[in-house]
C-alpha positions in Angstrom: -18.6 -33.3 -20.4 -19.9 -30.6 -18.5 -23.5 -29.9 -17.9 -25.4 -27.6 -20.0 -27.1 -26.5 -16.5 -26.2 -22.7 -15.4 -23.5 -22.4 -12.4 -25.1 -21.7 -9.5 -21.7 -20.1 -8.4 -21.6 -17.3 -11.6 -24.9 -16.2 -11.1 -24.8 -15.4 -7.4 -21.3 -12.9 -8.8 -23.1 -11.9 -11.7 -26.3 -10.8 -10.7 -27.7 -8.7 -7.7 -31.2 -7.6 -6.6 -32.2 -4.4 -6.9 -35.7 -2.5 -5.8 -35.7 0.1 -8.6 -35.5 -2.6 -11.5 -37.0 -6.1 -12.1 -37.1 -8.8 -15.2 -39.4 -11.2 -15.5 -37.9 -13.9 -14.0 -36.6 -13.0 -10.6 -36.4 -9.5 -10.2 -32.8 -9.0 -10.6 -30.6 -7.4 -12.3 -27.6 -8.3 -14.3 -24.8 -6.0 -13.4 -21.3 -4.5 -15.8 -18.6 -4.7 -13.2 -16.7 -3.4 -16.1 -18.6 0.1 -16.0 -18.2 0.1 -12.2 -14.7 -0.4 -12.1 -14.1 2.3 -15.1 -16.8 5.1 -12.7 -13.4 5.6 -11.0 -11.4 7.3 -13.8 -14.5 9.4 -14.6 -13.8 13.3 -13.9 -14.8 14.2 -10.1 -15.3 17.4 -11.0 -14.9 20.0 -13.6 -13.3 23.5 -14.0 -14.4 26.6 -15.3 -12.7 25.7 -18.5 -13.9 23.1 -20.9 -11.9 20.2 -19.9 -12.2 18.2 -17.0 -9.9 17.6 -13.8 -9.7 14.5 -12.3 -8.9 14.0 -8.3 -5.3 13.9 -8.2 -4.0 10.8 -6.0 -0.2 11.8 -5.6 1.8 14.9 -5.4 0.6 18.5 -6.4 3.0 20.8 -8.8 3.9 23.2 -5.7 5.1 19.8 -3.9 6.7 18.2 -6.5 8.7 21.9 -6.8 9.2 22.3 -3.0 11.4 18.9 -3.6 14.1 20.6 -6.0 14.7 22.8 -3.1 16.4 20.6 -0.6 16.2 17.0 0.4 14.7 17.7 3.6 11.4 19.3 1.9 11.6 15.8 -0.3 12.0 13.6 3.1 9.1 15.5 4.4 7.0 14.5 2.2 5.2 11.0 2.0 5.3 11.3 -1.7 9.0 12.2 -2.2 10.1 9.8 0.0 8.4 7.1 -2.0 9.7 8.6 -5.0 13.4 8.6 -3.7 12.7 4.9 -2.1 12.1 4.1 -5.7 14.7 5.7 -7.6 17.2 4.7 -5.3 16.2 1.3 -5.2 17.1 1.7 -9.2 20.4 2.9 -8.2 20.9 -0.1 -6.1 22.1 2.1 -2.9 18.3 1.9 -1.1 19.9 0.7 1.9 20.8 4.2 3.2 17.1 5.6 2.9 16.1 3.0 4.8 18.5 3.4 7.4 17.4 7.1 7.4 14.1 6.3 7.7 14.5 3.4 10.6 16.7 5.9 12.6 13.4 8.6 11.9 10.8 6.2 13.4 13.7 5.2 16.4 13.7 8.7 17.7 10.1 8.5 18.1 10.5 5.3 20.2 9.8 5.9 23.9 9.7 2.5 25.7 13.0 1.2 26.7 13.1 -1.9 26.3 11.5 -1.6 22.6 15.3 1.2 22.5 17.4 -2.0 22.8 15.5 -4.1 20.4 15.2 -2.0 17.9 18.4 -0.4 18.3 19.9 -3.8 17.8 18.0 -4.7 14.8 19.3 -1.8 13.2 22.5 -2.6 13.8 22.2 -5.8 12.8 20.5 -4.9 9.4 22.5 -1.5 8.6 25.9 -1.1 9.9 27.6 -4.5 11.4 29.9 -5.2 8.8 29.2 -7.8 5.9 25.1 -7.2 7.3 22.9 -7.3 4.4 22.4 -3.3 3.7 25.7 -2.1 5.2 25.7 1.6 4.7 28.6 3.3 4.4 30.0 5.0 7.9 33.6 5.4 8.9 34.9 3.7 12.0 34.6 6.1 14.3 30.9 6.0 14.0 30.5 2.4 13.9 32.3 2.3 17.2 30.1 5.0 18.9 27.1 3.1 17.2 28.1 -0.4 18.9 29.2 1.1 21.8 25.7 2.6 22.5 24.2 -0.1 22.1 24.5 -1.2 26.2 22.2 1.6 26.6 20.3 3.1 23.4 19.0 6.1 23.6 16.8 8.4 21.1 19.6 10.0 19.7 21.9 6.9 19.7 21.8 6.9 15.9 22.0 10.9 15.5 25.5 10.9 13.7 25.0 8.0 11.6 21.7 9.3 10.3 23.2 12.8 9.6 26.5 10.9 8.1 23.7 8.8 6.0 21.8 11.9 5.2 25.0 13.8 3.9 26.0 10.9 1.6 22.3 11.0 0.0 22.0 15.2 -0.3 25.5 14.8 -2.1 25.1 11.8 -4.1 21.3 10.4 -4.8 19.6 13.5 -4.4 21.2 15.3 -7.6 21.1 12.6 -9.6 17.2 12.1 -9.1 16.7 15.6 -9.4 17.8 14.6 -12.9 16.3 11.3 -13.2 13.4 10.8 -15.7 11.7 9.7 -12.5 11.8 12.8 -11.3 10.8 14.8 -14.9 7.9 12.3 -15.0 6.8 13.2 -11.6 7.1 16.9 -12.6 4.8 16.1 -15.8 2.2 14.3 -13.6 1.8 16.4 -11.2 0.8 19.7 -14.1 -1.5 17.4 -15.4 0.6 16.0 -18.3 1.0 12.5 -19.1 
């Protein structure tokens, strides 16, 4: 059986000193991590009208409506790419975002040598056939890709990312523009839940 002796272990978590209070054992005080960790959803600050607004963590309504414009003012945004990551993962089909997005953060390489690595591993990953998250480019451009891989450059990827690109503003882009995803976001962001 256990002993009916406290755990040394719980009361170092449980309690803390603190100056300002004392009991009279040891002049510390017991302390509701549950209060602390519900301080967070309490309004940071309040309007002129009588209900509060709470800090808002994600997009804003004039964002969320910039994204219905095009898909560029959606991939511009670190919230609307998260949003489209997600509701194309749904969709099955989040291999061509992330092809997007590699070839966005390959045209900002500027070493050489980390050119041919990478350039490689996106290959490998995203358009050598039967690869894992083949996305879908005609010949031509899987020939140019493989042929520039001897020497990679910043815009080696150019017409496979606007290929990629096209496919998305035609395809996945309407249909999240229609998603619930997208009507939930809308909700969110106007302060609905």
């Amino acid at each position: 059986m256990r002993n009916s002796a406290p755990d040394s272990s719980k009361d170092t978590l449980m309690y803390f000193s603190n100056p300002d209070t004392t009991t009279e054992q040891s002049e510390i005080k017991k302390t509701n991590w549950t209060s602390r960790m519900l301080f967070k959803t309490f309004p940071t600050r309040e309007s002129r009208q009588t209900t509060p607004q709470r800090k808002l963590y994600g997009p804003t309504t004039e964002e969320v409506t910039q994204w219905a414009q095009s898909l560029d003012n959606l991939l511009s945004s670190k919230y609307g790419t998260i949003a489209l990551r997600l509701f194309m993962k749904s969709e099955h089909c989040e291999e061509n975002i992330e092809f997007w997005l590699a070839c966005e953060e390959f045209r900002k390489i500027g070493s050489r040598s980390k050119l041919r690595s990478r350039a490689k591993t996106i290959y490998k990953e995203f358009v050598k056939p039967e690869s894992p998250k083949e996305v879908n480019l005609d010949f031509n451009t899987k020939e140019s890709l493989h042929q520039s891989l001897l020497i990679p450059t910043q815009s080696s990827f150019k017409a496979a990312q606007n290929r990629v690109h096209f496919l998305m503003e035609h395809n996945s882009y309407p249909r999240f523009l229609d998603s619930e995803l997208y009507r939930q976001l809308c909700r969110i962001a106007a302060g609905e839940q």
